[in-house]
Structure formats: structure tokens, C-alpha cells
MISELUM-231219 format. One record per residue: residue number from 1; residue in one letter; x, y, z of N, C-alpha, C in turn. Coordinates in Angstrom, 2 decimals, padded with zeros to 5 digits, m for minus. Example, Ala and Ser with C-alpha at 12.3 -4.5 7.8 and 13.67 -1.06 7.14 Angstrom:
2
num  residuo  neast  nnorth  nup  caeast  canorth  caup  ceast  cnorth  cup
1  a  013.19  m005.69  007.80  012.30  m004.50  007.80  013.20  m003.30  007.80
2  s  012.85  m002.25  007.08  013.67  m001.06  007.14  012.90  000.03  007.87
***
This chain:
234
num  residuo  neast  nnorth  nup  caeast  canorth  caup  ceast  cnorth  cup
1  x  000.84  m001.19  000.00  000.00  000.00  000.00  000.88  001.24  000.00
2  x  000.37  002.11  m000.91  001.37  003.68  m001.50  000.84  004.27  m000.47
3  x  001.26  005.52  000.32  000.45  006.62  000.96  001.29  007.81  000.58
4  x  001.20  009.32  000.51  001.72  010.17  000.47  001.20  011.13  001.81
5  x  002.44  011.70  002.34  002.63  012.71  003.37  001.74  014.04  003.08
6  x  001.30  014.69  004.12  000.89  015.67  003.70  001.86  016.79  003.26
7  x  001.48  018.41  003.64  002.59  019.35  002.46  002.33  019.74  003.70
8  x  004.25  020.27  003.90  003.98  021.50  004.82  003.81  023.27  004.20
9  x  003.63  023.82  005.30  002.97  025.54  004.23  004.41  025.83  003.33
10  x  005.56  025.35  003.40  006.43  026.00  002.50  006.63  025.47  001.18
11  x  005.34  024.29  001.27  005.85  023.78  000.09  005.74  024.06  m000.87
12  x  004.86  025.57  m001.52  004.82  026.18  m002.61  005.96  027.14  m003.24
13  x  006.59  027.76  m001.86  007.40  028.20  m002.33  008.69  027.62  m002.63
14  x  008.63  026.35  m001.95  009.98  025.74  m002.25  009.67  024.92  m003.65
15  x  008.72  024.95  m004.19  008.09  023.93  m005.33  008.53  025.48  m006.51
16  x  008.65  026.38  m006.36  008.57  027.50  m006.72  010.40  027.85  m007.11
17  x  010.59  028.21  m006.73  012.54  028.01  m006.28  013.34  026.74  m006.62
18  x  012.48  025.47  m006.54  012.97  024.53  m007.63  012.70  024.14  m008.56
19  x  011.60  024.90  m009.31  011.41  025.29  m010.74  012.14  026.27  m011.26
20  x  012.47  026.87  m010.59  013.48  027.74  m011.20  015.04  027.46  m011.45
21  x  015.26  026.63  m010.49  016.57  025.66  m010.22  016.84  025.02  m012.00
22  x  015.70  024.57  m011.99  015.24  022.98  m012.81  015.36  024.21  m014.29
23  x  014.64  025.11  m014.28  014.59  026.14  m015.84  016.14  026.80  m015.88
24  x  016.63  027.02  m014.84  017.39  027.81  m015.07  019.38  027.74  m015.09
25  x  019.12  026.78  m014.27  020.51  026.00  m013.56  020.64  024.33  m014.08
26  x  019.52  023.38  m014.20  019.85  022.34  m014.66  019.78  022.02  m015.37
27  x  018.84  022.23  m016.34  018.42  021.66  m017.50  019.77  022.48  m018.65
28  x  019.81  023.57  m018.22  020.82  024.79  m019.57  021.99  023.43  m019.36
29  x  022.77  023.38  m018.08  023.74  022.76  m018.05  023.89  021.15  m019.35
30  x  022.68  020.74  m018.93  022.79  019.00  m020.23  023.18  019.44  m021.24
31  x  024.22  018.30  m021.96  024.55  018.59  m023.32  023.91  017.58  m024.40
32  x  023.97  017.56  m025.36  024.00  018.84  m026.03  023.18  020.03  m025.63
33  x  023.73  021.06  m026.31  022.82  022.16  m025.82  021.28  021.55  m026.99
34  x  020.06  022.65  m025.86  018.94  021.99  m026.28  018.19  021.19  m025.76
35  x  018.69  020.52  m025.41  018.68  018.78  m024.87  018.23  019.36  m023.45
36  x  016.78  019.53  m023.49  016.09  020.10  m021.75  015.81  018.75  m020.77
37  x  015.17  017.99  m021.56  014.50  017.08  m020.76  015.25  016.65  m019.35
38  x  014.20  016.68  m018.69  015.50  016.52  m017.35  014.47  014.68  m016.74
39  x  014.55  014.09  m015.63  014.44  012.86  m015.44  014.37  012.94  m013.80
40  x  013.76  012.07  m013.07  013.46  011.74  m011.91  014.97  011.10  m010.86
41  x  015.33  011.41  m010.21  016.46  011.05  m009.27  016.55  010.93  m007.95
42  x  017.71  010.42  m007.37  017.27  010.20  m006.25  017.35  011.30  m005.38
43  x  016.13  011.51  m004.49  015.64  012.41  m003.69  015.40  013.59  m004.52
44  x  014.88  014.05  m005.93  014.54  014.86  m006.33  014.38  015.02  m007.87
45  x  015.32  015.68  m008.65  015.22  015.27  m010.13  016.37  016.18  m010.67
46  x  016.82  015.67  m011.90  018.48  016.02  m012.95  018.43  015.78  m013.61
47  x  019.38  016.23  m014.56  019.75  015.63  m015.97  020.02  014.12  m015.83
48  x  019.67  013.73  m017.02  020.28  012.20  m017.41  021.73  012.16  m017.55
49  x  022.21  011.20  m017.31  023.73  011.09  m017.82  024.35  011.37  m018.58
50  x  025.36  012.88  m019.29  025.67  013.76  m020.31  027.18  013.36  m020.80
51  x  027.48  013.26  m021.51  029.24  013.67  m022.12  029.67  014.89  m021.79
52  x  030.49  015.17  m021.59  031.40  016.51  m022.07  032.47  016.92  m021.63
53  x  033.01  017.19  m022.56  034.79  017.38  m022.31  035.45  016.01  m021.83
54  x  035.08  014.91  m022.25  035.92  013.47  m021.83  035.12  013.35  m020.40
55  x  034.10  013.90  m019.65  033.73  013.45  m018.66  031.82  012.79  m018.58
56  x  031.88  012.26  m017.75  030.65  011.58  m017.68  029.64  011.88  m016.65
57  x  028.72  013.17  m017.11  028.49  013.94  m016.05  026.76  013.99  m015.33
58  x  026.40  014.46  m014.35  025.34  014.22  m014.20  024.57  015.45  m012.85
59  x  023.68  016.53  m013.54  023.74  017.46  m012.79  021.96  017.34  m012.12
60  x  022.08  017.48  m010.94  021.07  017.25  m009.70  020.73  017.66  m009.16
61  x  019.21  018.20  m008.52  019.07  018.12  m006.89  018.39  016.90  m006.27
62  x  018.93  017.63  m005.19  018.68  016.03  m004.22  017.90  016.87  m002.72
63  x  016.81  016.86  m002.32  016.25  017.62  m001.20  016.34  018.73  m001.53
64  x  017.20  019.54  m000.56  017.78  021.11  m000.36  019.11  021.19  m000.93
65  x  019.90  020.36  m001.90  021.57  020.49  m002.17  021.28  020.17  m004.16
66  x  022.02  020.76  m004.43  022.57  020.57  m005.55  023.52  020.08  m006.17
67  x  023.86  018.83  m006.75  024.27  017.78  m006.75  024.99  017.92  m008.46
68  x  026.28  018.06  m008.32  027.13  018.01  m009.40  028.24  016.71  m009.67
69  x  027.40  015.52  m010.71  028.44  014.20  m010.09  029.91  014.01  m011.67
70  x  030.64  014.50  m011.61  031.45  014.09  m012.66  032.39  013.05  m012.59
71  x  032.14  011.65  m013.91  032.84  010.45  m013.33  033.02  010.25  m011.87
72  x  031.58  010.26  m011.39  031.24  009.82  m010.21  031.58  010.31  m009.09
73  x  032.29  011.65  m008.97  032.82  012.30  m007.83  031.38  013.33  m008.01
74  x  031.36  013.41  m006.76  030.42  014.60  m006.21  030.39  015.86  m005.71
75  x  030.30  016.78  m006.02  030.18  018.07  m005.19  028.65  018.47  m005.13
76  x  028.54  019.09  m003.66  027.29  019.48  m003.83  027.32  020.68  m002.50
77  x  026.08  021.36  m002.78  026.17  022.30  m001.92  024.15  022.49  m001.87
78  x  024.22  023.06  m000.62  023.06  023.92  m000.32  022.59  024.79  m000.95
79  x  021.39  024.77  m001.90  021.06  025.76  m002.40  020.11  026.88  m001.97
80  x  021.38  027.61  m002.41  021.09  029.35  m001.50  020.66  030.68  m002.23
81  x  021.12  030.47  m003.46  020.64  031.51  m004.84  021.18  031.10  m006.28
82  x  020.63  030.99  m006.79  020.94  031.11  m008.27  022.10  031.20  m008.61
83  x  022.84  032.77  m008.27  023.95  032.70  m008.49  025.28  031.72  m008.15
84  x  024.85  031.36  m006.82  025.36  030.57  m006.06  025.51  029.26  m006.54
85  x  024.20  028.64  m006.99  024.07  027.13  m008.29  025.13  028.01  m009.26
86  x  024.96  028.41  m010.44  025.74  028.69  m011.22  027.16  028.55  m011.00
87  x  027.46  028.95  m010.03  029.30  028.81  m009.66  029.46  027.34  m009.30
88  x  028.81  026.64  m008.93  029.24  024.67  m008.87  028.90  024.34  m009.78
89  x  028.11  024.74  m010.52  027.83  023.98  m012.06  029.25  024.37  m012.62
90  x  029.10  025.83  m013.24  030.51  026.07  m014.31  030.13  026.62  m014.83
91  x  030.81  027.92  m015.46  030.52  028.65  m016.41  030.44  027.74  m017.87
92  x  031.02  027.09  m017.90  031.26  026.15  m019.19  030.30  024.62  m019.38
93  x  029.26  024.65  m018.62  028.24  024.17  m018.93  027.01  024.78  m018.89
94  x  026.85  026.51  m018.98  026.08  026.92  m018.88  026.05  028.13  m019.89
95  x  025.26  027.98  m021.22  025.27  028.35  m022.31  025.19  030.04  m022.27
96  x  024.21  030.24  m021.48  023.99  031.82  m021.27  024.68  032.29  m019.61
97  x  025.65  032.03  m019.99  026.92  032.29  m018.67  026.16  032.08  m017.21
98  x  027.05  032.45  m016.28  026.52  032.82  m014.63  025.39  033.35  m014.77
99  x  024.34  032.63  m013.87  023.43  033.92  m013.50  024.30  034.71  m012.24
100  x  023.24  035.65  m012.30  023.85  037.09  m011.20  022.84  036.96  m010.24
101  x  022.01  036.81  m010.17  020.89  036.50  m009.31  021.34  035.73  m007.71
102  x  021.40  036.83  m006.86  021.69  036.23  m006.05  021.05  036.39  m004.47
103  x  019.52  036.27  m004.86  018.67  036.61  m004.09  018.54  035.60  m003.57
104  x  017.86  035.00  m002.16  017.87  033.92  m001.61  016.81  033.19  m001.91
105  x  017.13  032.13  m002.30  015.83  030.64  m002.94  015.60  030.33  m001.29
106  x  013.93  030.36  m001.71  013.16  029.69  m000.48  012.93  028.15  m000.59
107  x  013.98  027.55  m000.01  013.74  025.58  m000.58  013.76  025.26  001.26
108  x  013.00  025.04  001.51  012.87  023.95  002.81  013.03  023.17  002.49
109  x  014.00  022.22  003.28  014.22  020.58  003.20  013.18  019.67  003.68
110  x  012.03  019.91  004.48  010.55  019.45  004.65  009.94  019.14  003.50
111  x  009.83  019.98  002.72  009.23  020.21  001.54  009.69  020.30  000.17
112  x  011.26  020.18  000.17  011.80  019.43  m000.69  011.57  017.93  m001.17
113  x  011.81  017.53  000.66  011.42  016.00  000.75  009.91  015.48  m000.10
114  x  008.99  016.76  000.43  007.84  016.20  000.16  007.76  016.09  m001.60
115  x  008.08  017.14  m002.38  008.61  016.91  m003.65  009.05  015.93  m004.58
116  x  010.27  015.71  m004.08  010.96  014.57  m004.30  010.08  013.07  m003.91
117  x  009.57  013.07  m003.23  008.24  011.72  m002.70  007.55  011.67  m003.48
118  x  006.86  012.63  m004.19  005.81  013.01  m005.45  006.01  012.62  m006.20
119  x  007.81  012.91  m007.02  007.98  012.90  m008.13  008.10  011.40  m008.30
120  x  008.87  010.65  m007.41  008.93  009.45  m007.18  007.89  008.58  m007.12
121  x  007.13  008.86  m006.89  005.63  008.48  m006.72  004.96  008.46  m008.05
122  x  005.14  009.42  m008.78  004.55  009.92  m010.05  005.07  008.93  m010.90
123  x  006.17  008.74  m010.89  006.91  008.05  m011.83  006.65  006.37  m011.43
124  x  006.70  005.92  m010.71  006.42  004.33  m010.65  004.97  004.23  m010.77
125  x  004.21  005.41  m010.43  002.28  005.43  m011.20  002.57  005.51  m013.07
126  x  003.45  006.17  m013.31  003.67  006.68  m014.50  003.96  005.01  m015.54
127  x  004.70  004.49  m014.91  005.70  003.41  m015.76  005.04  002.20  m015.22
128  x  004.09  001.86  m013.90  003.17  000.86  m014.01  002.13  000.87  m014.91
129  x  001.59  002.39  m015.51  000.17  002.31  m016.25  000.91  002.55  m017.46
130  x  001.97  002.98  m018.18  002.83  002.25  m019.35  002.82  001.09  m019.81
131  x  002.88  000.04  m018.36  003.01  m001.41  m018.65  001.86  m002.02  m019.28
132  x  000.83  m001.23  m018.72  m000.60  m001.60  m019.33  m001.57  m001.44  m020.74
133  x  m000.54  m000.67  m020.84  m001.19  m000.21  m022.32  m000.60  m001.26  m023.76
134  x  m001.53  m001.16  m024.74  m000.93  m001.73  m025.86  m000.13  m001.43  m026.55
135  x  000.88  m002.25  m027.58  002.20  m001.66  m027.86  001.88  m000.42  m028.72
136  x  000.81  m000.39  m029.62  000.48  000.28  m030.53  000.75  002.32  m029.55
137  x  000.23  001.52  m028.37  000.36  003.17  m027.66  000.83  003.97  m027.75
138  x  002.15  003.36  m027.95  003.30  003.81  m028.25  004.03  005.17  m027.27
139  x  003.98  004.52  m025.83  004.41  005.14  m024.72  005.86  005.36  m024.44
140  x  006.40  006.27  m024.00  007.69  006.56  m023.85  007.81  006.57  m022.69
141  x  009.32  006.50  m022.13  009.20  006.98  m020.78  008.92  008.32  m019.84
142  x  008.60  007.97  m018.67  008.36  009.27  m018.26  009.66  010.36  m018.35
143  x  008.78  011.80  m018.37  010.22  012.85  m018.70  009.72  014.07  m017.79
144  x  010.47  014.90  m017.10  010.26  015.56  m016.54  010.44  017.13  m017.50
145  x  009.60  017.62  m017.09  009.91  018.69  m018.56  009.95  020.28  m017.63
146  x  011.25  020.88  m017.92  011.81  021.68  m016.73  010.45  023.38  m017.12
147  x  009.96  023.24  m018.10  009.24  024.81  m018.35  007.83  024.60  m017.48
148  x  007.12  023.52  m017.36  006.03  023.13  m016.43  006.09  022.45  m015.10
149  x  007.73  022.16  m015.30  008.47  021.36  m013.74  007.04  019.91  m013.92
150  x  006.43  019.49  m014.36  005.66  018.08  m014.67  006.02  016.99  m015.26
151  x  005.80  015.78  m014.71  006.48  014.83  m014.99  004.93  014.14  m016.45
152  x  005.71  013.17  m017.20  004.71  012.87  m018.24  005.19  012.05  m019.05
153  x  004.08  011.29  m019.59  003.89  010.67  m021.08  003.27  011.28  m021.91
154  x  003.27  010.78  m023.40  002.16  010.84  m024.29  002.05  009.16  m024.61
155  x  000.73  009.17  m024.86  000.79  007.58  m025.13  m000.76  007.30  m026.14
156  x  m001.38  006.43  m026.76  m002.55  006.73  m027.24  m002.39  006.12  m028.44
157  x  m002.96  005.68  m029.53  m003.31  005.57  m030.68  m003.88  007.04  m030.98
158  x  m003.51  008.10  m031.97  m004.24  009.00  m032.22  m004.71  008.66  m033.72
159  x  m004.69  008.32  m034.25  m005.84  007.55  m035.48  m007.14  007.11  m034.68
160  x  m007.23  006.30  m033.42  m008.10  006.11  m032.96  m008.57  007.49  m031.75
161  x  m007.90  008.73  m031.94  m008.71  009.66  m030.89  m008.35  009.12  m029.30
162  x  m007.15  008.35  m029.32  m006.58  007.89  m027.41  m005.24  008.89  m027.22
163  x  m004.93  009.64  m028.12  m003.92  010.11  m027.97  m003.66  011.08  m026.66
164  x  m003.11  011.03  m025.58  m003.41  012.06  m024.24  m002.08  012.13  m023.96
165  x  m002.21  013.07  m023.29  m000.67  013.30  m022.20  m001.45  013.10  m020.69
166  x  m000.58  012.15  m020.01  m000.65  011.30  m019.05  000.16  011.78  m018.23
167  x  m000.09  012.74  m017.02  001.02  013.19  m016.35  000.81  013.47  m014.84
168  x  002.20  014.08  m014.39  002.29  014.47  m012.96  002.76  015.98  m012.50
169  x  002.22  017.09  m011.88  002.22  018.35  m011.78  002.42  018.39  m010.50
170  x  003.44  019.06  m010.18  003.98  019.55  m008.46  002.76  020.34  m008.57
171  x  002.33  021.31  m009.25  001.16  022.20  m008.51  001.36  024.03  m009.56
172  x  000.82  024.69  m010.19  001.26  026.08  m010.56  000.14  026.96  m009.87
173  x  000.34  028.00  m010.77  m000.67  029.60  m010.90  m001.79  029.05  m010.31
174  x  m002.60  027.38  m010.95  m004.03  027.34  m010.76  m004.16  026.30  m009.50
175  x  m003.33  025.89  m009.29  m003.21  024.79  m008.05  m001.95  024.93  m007.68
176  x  m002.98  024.80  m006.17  m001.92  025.16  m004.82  m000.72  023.81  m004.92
177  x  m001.51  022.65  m005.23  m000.99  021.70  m004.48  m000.81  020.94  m005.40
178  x  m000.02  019.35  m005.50  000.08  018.47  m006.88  m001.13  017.87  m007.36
179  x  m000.70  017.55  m008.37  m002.28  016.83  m008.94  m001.71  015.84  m010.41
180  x  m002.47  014.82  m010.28  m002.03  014.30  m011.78  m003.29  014.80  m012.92
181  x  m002.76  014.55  m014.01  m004.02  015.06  m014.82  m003.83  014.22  m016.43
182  x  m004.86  014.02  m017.12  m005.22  013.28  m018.42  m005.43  014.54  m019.13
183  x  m004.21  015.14  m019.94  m005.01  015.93  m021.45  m005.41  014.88  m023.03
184  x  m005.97  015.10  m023.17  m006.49  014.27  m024.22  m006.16  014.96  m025.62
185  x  m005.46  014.45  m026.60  m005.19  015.77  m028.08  m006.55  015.85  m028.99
186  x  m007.64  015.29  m028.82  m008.40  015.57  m029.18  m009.43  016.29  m028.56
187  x  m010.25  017.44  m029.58  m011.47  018.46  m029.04  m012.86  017.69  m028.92
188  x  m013.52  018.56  m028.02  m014.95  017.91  m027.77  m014.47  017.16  m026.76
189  x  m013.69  017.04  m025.87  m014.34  015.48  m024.59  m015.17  016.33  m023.64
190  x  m015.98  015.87  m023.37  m017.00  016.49  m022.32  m017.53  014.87  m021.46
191  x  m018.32  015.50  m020.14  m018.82  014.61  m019.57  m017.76  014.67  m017.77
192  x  m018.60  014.20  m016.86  m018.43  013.98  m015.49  m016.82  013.70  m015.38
193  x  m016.31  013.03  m016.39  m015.00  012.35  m015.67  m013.38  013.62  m016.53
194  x  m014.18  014.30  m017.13  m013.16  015.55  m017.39  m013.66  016.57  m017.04
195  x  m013.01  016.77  m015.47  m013.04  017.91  m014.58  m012.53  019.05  m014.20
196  x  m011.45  018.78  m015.35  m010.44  019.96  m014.93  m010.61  021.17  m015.24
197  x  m010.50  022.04  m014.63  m011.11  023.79  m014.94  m010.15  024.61  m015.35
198  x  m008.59  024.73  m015.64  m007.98  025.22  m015.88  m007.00  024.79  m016.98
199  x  m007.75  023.63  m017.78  m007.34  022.66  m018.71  m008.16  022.05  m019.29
200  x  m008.54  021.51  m020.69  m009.28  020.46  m021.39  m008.59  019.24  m020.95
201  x  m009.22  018.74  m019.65  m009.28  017.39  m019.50  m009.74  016.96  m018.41
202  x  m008.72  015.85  m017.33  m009.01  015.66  m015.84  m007.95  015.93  m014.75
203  x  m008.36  015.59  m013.59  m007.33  016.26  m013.14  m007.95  015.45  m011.74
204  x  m006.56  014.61  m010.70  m007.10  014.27  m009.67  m006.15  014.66  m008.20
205  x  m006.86  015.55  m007.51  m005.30  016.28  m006.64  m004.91  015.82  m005.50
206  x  m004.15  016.02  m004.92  m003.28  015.93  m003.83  m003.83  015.33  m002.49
207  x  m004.96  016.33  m002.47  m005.74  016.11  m001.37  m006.51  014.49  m001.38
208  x  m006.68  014.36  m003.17  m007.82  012.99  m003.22  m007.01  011.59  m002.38
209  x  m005.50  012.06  m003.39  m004.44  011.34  m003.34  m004.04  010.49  m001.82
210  x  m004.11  011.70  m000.97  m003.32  011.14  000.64  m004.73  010.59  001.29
211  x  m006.17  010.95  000.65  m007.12  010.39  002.00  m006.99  008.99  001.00
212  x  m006.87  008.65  000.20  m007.11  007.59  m000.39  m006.14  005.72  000.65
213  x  m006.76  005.15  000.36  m006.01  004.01  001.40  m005.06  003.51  000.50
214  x  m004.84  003.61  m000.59  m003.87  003.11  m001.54  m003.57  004.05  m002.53
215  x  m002.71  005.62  m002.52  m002.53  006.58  m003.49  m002.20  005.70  m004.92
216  x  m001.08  004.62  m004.67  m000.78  004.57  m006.44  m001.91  004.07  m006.71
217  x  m002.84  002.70  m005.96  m004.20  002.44  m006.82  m005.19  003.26  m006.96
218  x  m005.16  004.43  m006.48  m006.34  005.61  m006.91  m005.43  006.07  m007.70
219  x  m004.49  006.37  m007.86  m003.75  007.36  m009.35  m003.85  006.10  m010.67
220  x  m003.98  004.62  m010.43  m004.13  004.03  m011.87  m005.40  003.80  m011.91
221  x  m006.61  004.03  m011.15  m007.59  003.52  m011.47  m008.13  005.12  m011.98
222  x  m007.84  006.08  m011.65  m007.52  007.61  m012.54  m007.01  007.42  m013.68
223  x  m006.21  007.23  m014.31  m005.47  007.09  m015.46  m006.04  006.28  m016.30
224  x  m006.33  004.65  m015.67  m007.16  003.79  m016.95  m008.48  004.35  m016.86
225  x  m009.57  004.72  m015.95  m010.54  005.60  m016.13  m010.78  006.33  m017.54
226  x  m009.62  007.31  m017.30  m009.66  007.96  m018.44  m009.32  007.24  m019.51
227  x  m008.07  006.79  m019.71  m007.57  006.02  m021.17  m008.87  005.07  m021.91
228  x  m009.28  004.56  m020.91  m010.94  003.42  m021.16  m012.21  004.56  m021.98
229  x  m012.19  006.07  m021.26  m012.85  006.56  m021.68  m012.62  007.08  m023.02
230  x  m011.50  007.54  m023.65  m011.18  007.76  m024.56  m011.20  006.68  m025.23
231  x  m010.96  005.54  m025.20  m010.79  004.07  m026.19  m012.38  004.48  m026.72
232  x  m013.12  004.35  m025.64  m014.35  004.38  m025.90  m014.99  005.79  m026.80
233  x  m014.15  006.67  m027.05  m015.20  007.49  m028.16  m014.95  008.56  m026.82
234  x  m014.52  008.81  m025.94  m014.71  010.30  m024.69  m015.60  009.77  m023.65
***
């Protein structure tokens, strides 16, 4: 049985400050340049494993620290500002130089934690209801995508109208708190089970999540819900 913790009050702003981490400090760093997609890690989320300059590199957070591993040595530090990330990364993995920004990031390690539990969470909901689908789906793995900080698939037959993005949201502008949600690429779905008000689709949050007695089996019986509904015509 899955359960998730509740949020303590900082966790927006620290969900806030490591989106900015994630847009601004980790993702620039992956090479090739371009190359945003960032990936789920331990205690938080980083780049995938990069080349450059003869080294084998891999840039992170982990809770409250920022996690720089080259051929497997580590440096890491507390993250304290922007500017501050920028100088352990390197000027030379960071395309649009140092930031200067060196105002203080609000990251609680409470609520880092709680983050990092999410994303982790998201992702083994993510890659069990992958397993389920038909090959035709044609599901990828989950990717964390640093401009919405949301973790996701696309998966679907879209000849047959299943085509959706299948995902996981720390929380923005319209929600306080995380939520997973079903966009569907096709117009017209209407009906009880696409609820979401700040999006064409569904959306099931945080709150449903922790009273639930089993979070990952309420997040897949959410997900095939929807996918079933779409097979079916919306």
C-alpha cells in the first residue's frame, strides 16, 4: 500500500525556487545544448547522464543540495541563490553564462522532501500504467519537462482519438498543491469524468491522493478511467 505525506505551508514556495533551479541552472547545463529534458532522481530530479569534455556527467538536486556528479565524484552544496548554483555547475556548462541573481531561494528541506516523494511516486504510477497499455500506444518513458516542472507521457493511438498526455504536476498559478491530470489531443471530450477547470481534461489532486487508502491504486484507477474513456469514443 502507497500513501503520500501531507505538504507542509512551505511547500509552494519551495516547489517554486525549484522550478526555477530545474529552468534555469539544470536543465541549460545538459549537453547537447537543447537537450532540456530533465528525469526523476534520487531524492529529487536532474539531468540524465551527459558527455562533455571526456567526462561523464550528471547534474542534480537532491532535497535542499545541488548535486554536481562528474565520473562519479560529487560536489554538492546547499542551495542558497541562483547565483550561487551557477558557480558549482561552471561557467562552461552553462550556455547563457553565470546567472547574477543572487537573491535567496526559499527551498525547505521538509518540503523538498515532500517533492521529491511526489515525483517518485509519479513516476512508478507513470511506468506501471505504461506497462498496461498496448504496444500500438506507443508510450515513452516518463520525462520531466523543466518549463512546467511536470512529470509525463504521451501515449494513445491517435488515429483512434486515445492520444493524451498522461502526467504528474507539483502544482502552478491554478493549483496550490500536486495533482495528476489526463489531457487528451483531441477536441470535444465532455462529460463527469473531465473535470479539470484550468485545462481540457481531468485532473485528480493531492488532497484525493493522501485520504485515499492506496494513493498509487487511486492514481491508476484515474489514469485507466480515463484512457478506457477515450478508447471508448470520450
Amino acid at each position: 500500500m502507497s500513501q503520500l505525506e501531507p505538504l507542509p505551508p512551505t511547500f509552494a514556495d519551495t516547489r517554486d525556487a525549484l522550478h526555477r533551479v530545474a529552468e534555469e541552472i539544470v536543465a541549460p547545463a545538459r549537453k547537447p545544448n537543447n537537450e532540456i529534458a530533465l528525469t526523476v532522481t534520487a531524492g529529487g530530479f536532474g539531468t540524465p547522464p551527459f558527455e562533455h569534455d571526456g567526462r561523464r556527467l550528471v547534474v542534480r538536486v537532491e532535497g535542499a543540495e545541488l548535486v554536481v556528479d562528474a565520473d562519479g565524484v560529487q560536489t554538492r552544496a546547499e542551495l542558497t541563490s541562483l547565483a550561487d548554483a551557477g558557480r558549482l555547475v561552471g561557467a562552461e556548462l552553462l550556455p547563457d553564462g553565470l546567472p547574477d541573481d543572487a537573491s535567496p531561494l526559499q527551498v525547505d528541506g521538509e518540503a523538498a522532501a515532500r517533492l521529491a516523494e511526489y515525483y517518485a511516486f509519479a513516476q512508478r504510477v507513470l511506468e506501471s500504467f505504461s506497462g498496461t497499455l498496448d504496444a500500438d500506444a506507443d508510450a515513452g518513458p516518463p520525462t520531466l519537462w523543466p518549463e512546467h516542472f511536470d512529470l509525463a507521457i504521451e501515449a494513445g493511438a491517435e488515429a483512434r482519438g486515445e492520444h493524451a498526455t498522461y502526467g504528474a504536476s507539483p502544482g502552478d498559478e491554478d493549483h496550490a498543491e500536486p495533482y495528476l491530470y489526463v489531457g487528451p489531443w483531441k477536441s470535444g471530450i465532455e462529460g463527469p469524468l473531465w473535470n479539470a477547470t484550468a485545462f481540457k481534461g481531468a485532473e485528480l489532486g493531492y488532497a484525493e491522493l493522501i485520504d485515499a487508502d492506496d494513493a498509487e491504486a487511486a492514481a491508476m484507477d484515474f489514469l485507466e478511467s480515463r484512457r478506457a474513456a477515450l478508447a471508448a469514443g470520450g
